[in-house]
C-alpha positions in Angstrom: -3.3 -15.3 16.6 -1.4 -12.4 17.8 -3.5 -8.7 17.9 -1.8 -5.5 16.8 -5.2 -4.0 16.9 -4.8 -4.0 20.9 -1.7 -1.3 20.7 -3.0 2.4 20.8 -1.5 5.1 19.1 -1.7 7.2 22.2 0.8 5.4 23.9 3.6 6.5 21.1 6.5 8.6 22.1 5.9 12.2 22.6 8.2 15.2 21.3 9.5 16.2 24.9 10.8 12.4 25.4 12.1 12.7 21.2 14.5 15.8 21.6 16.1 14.2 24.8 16.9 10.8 23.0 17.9 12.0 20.2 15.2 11.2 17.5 12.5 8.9 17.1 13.5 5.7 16.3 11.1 3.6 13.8 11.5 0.3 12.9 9.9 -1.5 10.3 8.8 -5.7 10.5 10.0 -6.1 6.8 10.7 -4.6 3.6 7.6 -4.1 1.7 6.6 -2.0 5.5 10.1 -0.4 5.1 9.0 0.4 1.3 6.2 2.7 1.8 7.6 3.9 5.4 10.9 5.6 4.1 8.5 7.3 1.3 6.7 8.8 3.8 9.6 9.9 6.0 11.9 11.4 3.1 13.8 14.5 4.2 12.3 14.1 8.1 14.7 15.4 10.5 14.9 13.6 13.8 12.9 10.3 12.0 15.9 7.8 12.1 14.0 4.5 10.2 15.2 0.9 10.1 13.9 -2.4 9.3 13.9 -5.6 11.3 13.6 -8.7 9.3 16.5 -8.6 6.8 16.0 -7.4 3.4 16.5 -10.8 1.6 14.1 -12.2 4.1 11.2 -12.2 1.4 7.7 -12.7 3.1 7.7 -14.0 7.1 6.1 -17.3 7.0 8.2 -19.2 9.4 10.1 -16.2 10.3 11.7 -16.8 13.7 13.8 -13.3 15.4 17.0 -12.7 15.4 19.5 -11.5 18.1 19.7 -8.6 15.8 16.1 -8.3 15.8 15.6 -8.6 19.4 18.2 -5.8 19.9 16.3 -3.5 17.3 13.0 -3.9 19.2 14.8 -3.3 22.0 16.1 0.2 20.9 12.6 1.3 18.6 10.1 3.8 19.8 7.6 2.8 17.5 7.6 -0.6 15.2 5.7 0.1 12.0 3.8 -4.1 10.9 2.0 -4.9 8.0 -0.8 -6.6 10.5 -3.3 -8.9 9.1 -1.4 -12.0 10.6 1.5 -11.0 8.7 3.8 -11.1 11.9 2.6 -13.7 14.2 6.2 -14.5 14.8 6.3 -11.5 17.3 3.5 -12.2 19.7 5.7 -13.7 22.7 8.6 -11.5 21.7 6.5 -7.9 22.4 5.6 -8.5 25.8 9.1 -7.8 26.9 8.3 -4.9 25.3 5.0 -3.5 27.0 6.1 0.5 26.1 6.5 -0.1 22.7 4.2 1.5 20.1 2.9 -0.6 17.6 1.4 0.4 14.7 -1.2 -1.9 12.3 -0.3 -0.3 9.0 -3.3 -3.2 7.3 -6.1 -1.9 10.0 -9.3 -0.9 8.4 -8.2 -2.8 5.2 -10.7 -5.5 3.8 -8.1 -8.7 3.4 -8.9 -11.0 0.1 -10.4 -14.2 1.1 -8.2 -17.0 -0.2 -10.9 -18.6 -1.9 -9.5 -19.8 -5.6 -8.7 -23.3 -5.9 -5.0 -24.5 -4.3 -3.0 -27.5 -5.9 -1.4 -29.2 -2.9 -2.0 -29.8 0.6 -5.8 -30.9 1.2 -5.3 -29.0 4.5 -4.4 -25.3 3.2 -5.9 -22.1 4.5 -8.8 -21.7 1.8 -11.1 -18.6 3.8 -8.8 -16.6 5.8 -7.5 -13.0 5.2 -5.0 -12.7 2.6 -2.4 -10.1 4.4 -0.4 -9.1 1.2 -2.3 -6.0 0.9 0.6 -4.0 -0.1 0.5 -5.4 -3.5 -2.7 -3.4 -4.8 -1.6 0.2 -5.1 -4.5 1.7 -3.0 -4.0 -0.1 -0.2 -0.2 1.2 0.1 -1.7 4.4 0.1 -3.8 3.8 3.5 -0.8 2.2 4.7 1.0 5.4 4.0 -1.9 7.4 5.5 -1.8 5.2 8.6 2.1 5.8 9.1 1.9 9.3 8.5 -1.0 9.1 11.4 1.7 7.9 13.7 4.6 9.8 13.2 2.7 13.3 13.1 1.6 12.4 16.5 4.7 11.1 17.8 6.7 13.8 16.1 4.3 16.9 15.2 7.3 19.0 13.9 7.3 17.0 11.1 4.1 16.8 10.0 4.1 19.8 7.1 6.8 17.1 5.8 5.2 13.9 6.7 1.9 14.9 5.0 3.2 16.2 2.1 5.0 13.1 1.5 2.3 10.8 1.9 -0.3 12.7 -0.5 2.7 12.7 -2.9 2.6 8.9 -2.6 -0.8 8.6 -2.4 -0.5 10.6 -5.7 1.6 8.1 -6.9 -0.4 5.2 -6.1 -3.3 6.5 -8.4 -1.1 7.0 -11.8 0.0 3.3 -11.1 -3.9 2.5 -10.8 -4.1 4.5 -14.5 -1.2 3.1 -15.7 -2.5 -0.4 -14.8 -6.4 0.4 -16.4 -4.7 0.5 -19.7 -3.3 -3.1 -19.5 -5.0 -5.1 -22.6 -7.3 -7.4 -20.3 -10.2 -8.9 -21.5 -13.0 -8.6 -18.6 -13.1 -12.1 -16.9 -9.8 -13.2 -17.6 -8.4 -15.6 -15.3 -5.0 -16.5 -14.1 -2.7 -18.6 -12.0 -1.4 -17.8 -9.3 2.1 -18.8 -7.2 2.4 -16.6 -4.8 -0.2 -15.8 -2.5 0.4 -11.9 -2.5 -0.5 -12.4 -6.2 -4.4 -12.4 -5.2 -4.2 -8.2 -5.2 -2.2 -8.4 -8.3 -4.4 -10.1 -10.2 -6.9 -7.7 -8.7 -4.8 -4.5 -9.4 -3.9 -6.0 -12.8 -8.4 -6.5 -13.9 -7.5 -10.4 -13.2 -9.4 -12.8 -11.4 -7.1 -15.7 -9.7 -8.6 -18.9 -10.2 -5.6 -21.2 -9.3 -3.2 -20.9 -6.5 0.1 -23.3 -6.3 2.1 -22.2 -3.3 5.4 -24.0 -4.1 7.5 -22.4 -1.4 5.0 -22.1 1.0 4.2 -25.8 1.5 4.8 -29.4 0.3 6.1 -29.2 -3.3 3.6 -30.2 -5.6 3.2 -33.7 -7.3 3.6 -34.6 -10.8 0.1 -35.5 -10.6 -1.0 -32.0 -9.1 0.7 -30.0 -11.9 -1.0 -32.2 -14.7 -4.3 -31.7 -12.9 -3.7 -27.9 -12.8 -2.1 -28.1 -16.4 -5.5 -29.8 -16.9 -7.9 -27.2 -15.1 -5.7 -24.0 -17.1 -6.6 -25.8 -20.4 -10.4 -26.4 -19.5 -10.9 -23.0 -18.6 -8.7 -20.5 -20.8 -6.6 -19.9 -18.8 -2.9 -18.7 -20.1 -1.3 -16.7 -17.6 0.8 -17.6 -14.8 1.8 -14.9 -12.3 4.9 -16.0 -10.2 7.8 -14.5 -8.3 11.9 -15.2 -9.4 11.6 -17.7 -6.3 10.6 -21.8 -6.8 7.5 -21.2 -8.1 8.8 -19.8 -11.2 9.8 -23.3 -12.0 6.4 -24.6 -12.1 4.9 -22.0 -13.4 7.0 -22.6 -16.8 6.4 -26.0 -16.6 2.3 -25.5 -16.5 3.0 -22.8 -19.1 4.5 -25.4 -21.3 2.2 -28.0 -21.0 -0.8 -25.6 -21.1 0.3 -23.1 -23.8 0.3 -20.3 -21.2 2.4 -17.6 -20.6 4.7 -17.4 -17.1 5.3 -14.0 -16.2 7.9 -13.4 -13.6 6.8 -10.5 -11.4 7.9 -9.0 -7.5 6.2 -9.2 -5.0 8.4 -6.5 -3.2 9.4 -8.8 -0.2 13.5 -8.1 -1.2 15.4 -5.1 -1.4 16.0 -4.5 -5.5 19.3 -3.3 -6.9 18.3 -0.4 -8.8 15.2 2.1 -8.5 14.1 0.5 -4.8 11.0 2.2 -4.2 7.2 1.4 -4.6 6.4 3.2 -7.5 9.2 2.0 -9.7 8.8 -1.7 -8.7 5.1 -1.7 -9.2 6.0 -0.1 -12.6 8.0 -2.7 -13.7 5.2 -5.4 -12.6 2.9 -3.1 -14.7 5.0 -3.8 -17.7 5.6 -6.9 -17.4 2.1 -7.9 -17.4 2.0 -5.5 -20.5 4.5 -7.8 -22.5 3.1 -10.9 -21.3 -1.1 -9.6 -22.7 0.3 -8.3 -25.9 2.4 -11.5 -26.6 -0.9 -13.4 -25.8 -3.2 -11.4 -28.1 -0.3 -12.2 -31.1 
């Protein structure tokens, strides 16, 4: 598996080597990374921010680079990853790139342990680090933290700015946290799962993820899968379905159906949104949608 963890922040670009080239240059791996990086670099001057993997990418399993992506590398002073395995697409790439600064925005950050019960392949990943951390509130904070740590040091004219953004973020992160405590969750309540980043939002939302069906992740599953699922959801309560507008939405109303559950469609941040793109207001909308979906279950 390819390290970040090896890349020191000491070797980032200095400001002598910044005012000659015109600005720092960071690039992000992908969008939830580009999500909580342009929060922290609002109103910078000199910060010029991009992101690699294109916005409509959604999450990188099976990502492969781009010319584009190659040239972007290429041209960065410091590339900003989620880490946790998240971009194991890169490893070869990066050693044509021995100057670059990387930077492990997940390091320090204990990963869920897939450990709830797949419906598919016999051979999934049940044990490893779940690296979807952005998708609990607290942990986009220390991502934010660890980004700030980067660019002040790259670019310490801007670090009045840079740390004032991120505790503003950081401040923002914990009135999602409250917002999310008030949700109408009765302690113990299970769900299913169908996206894997949906482990931290069953944790965010007081949840615990008992089922996981990965539809787009792997082989779809059978009809026999889904009625054992459909099965398992009935045994043990369980009524809600967390999935993403992607094709695990489709099973997820069909085990709703045949279980009496309720699918609610939430984002798992991975694509650019068309209105109100920032962390805050698409977490907000994933806190009211769970909202609906309790209070239509208590009824």
């Amino acid at each position: 598996m390819f390290l970040l963890s090896l890349c020191l922040l000491a070797g980032c670009t200095g400001g002598t080597e910044i005012a000659e080239t015109g600005g720092l240059r960071v690039l992000t791996s992908f969008y939830p990374v580009y999500l909580i990086a342009q929060e922290v670099t609002a109103g910078t001057d000199g910060i010029i921010l991009d992101n690699m993997a294109q916005p409509q990418t959604g999450c990188l399993h099976d990502y492969e680079l781009t010319i584009s992506d190659m040239k972007k590398l290429e041209n960065a002073d410091i590339l900003l990853v989620n880490g946790g395995g998240m971009e194991a697409f890169l490893g070869q790439a990066l050693e044509r790139y021995p100057d670059l600064c990387i930077v492990d925005t997940s390091a320090g950050i204990p990963l869920l342990m897939e450990d709830y019960h797949h419906h598919g392949e016999d051979e999934l990943h049940e044990g490893e680090g779940n690296p979807h951390v952005w998708l609990l509130p607290e942990n986009a904070a220390e991502q934010a933290a660890a980004i700030c740590g980067a660019l002040c040091e790259a670019m310490p004219a801007e670090r009045e700015t840079l740390e004032r953004n991120t505790a503003f973020f950081s401040e923002e992160t914990e009135r999602l946290a409250e917002q999310a405590a008030t949700l109408p969750v009765v302690e113990g309540e299970q769900a299913a799962i169908f996206h894997e980043g949906f482990a931290y939002l069953a944790e965010f939302f007081g949840l615990d993820a008992e089922i996981g069906i990965f539809a787009e992740e792997y082989q779809e599953p059978s009809a026999k899968e889904l009625a054992e699922a459909a099965d398992e959801m009935r045994e043990d309560g369980i009524s809600l379905l967390l999935a993403a507008d992607d094709s695990g939405a489709k099973y997820a109303r069909i085990l709703a159906g045949e279980s009496g559950g309720y699918a609610v469609l939430l984002d798992p941040l991975t694509t650019k949104a068309e209105e109100n793109d920032t962390y805050a207001g698409r977490m907000e909308r994933n806190i009211a949608a769970m909202r609906q979906a309790l209070e239509g279950a208590e009824e």
